[in-house]
N, C-alpha and C positions, 0 to 999 in steps of 0.2 A: 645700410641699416635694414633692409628686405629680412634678411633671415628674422630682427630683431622681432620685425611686427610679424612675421610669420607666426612667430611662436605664441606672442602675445594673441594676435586671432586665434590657434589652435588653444590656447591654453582657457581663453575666453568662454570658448563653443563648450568645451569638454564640462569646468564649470558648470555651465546653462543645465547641458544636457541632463548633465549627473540630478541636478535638483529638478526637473522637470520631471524626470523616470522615480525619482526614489522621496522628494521631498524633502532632504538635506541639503544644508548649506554648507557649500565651500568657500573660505574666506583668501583672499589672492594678496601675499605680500613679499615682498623682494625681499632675497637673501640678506640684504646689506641692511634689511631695518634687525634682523633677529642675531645675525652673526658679523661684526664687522668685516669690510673687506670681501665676501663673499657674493658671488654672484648667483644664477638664478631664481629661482621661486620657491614657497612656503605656501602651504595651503593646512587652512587650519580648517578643522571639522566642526563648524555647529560651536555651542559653547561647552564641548566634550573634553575640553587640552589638548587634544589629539593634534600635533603639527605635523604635516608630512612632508619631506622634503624630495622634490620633484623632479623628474628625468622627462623631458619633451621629448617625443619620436614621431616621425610619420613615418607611414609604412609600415607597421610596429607588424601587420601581417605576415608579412615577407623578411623580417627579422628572426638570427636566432635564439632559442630562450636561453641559451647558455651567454653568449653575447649582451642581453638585455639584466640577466642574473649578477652576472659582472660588475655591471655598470651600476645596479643601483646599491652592490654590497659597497662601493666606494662612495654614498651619501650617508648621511647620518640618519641614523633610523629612528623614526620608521618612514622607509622610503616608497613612493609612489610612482607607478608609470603611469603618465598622461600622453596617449596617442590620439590618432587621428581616425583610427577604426579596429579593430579588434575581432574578427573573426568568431565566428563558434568554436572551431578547431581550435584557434590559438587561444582563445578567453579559458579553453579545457586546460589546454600545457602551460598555461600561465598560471592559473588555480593551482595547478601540479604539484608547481615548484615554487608558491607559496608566496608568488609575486605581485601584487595588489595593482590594482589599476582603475582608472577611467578613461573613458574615450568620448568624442566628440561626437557620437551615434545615441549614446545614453547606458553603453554596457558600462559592467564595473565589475570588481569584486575586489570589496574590504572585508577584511576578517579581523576583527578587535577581540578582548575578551569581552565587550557590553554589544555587541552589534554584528549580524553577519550580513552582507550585501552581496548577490550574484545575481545580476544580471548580464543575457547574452543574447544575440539572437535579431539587436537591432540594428536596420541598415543603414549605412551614411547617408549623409549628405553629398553637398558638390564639392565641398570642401575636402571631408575624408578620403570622397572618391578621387581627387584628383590623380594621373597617372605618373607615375614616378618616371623624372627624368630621366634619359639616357646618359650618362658619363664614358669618356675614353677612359679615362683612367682610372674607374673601378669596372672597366668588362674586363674579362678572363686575361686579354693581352697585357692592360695597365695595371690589374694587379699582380702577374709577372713583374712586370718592371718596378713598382712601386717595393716589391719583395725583392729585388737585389739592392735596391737603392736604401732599404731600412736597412739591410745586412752589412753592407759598405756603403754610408755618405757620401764616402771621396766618390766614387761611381757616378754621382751628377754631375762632376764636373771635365768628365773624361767626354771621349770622341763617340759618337752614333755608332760606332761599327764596335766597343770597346761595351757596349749596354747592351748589345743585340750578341755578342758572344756572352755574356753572361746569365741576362735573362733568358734567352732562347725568342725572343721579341723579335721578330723580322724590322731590317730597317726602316721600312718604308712606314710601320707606324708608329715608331720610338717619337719623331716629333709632334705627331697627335698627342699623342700622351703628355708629352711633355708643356706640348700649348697649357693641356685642360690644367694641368699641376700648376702651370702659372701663371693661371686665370683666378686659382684657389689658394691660390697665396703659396703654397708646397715648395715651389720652385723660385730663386730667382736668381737674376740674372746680373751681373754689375760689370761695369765698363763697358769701351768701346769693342774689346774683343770675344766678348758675352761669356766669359767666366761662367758656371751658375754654382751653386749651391742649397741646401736642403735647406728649408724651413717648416718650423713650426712640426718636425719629426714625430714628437710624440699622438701631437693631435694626426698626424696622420696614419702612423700606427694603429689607433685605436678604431678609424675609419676601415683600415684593410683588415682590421680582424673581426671588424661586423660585417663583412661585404665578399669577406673569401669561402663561407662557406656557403653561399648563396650562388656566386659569379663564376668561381674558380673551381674549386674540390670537386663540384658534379661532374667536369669535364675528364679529373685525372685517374677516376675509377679504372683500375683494371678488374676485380673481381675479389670475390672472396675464398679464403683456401685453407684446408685443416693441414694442421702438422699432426705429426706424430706425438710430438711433446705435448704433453699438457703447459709447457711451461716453454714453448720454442724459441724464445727471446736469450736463454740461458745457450741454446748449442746454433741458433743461425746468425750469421756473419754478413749482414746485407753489404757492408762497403765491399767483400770477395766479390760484389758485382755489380760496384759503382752506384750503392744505392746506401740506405740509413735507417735507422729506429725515426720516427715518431710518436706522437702520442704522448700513455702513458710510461711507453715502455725508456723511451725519450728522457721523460721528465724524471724516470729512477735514474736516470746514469747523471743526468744533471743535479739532479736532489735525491736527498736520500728519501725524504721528505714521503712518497706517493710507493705503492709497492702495482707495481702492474699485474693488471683482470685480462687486459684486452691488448694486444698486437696490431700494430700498425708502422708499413713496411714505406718507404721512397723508393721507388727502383725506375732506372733506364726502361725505356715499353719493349728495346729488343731485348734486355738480359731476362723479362720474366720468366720464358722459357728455361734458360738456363738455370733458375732458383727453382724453380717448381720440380724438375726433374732431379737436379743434384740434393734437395730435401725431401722427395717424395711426395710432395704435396699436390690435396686433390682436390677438386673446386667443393666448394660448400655454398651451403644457400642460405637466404637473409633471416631464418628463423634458429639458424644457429650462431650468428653474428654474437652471440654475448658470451661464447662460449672461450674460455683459455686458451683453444688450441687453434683457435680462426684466426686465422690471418685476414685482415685486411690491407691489399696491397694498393696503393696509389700512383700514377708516372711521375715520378721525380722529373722538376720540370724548372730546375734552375742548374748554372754549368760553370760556377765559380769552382776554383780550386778550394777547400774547406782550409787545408794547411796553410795560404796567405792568410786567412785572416784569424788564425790559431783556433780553427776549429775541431771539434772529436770529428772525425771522418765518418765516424758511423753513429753517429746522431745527429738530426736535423738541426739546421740554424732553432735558436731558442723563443724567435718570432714565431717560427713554425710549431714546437711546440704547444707553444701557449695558444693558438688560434685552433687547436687539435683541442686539448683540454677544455676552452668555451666553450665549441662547437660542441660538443658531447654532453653537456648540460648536468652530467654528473655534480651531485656538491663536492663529493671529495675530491675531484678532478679542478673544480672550478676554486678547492684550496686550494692545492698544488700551484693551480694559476696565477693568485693573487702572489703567491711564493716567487713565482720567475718575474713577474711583473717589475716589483723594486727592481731587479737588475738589468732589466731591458729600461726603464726609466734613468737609471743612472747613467745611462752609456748614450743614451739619447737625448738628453735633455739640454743636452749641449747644442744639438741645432736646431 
């Protein structure tokens, strides 16, 4: 029950804080007195009606807003983030995108039609500050593994040598990872001849799509590169070089739903050469990133065959996708997301 009171303390402090800096009262009641059945918290404003229903975060710094956008369009609104510190920078890009919050330092910012609240600027405590553990199996190697393992279930239950050819995860620390997964309940293990199997999939899905653009994505930059097309998603052919659409470009061939702005590439790190040369493509820089004909290419960095598990060969797994659409914090991107989300829940919810 640690996490339980963790929360309970952060969610305490945040309370305190908020009425200390601003002089409003937050009133703290469990999901299960106002909806039945429902678990976490409700905090009601003052005696305004105002109820806001609650997403707990630490770290909420080092989180992304697309990721945290996500998360609280699936509470019933109007929804509130309660962290544990909040940044200037991040209290700005939180404001941005319309995201309300309080933290355990005394920042905040509620936006009502009767009340505007923005507060930023103040520092934690020991509490806020504490330093975010280390996990195997959310650094760059576990989220690999954890990303074949979401793509194919069965996959947990095959041989070491059978994980490290698909994720590209060297053997030697496939069992790390796998301890930390089933220490956290992910993984388990049954009988004497340790069979294992995935659990609790979805919750860990939603883990690695907050933690891959942070742990993973920075590592598989290759660069950025203009096409000729304004529109090069219609005439380039990435699996011609064992690589795939992500993104937005991704989520048009999956749904019709999204029409793609921006390009984003999967490629092998030796075929880059190969694709740059045979499109003509020339490096560009970070101040043209928004533009239609920028490529952004990433190393494709998983090595299943796409056709066992009936996938389009030139679009990423749909995990992948959608953790492309968060991470970009776009709203229309972050519909699109909610869009693939039912279908990645349906095929998951099974373990």
């Amino acid at each position: 029950m640690k996490t339980l009171i963790n929360e309970q303390e952060l969610l305490n402090q945040a309370v305190h804080a908020f009425h200390h800096e601003t002089g409003f009262e937050l009133h703290k009641r469990e999901a299960s007195e106002v909806r039945p059945y429902s678990d976490g918290f409700f905090l009601e404003l003052g005696s305004t009606g105002i109820e806001y229903s609650v997403e707990l975060k630490r770290w909420a710094q080092q989180a992304n807003v697309g990721t945290i956008a996500t998360q609280l369009r699936r509470l019933p609104p109007p929804a509130l983030l309660v962290a544990d510190y909040v940044n200037p920078n991040m209290a700005d890009r939180l404001k941005g995108a319309g995201i309300q919050f309080i933290d355990a330092a005394g920042n905040a910012y509620l936006n009502e039609r009767t009340f505007f609240i923005f507060v930023k600027g103040n520092r934690p405590d020991s509490l806020s500050a504490s330093p975010r553990k280390t996990s195997r199996a959310f650094n760059a190697s576990g989220l690999k593994l954890i990303f074949s393992f979401l793509t194919d279930p069965h996959l947990v239950g095959q041989s070491y040598r059978k994980m490290a050819e698909a994720s590209g995860v060297s053997l030697g620390a496939i069992g790390w990872v796998l301890n930390d997964l089933k220490d956290k309940g992910y993984v388990r293990e049954h009988g004497k001849k340790g069979s294992r199997s995935l659990e609790s999939a979805m919750e860990l899905f939603d883990r690695w799509v907050e933690t891959y653009p942070e742990k993973l994505l920075p590592e598989l930059g290759m660069g950025l590169f203009q096409a000729k097309s304004e529109v090069p998603w219609k005439e380039i052919r990435p699996e011609a070089f064992g690589g795939c659409w992500g993104g937005e470009v991704a989520a048009s061939f999956l749904d019709d739903f999204l029409s793609p702005a921006q390009g984003t590439i999967y490629l092998p790190r030796d075929k880059l050469k190969n694709l740059v040369v045979e499109h003509r493509l020339r490096k560009s820089s970070e101040t043209m990133a928004s533009k239609s004909h920028v490529l952004q290419i990433y190393e494709k960095f998983w090595h299943y065959d796409p056709d066992n598990l009936h996938q389009n060969s030139g679009v990423a797994p749909d995990i992948l996708v959608y953790a492309d659409l968060v991470a970009s914090g776009e709203p229309r991107n972050l519909e699109a997301a909610e869009r693939l989300y039912g279908k990645i829940r349906d095929r998951l919810q099974e373990y």
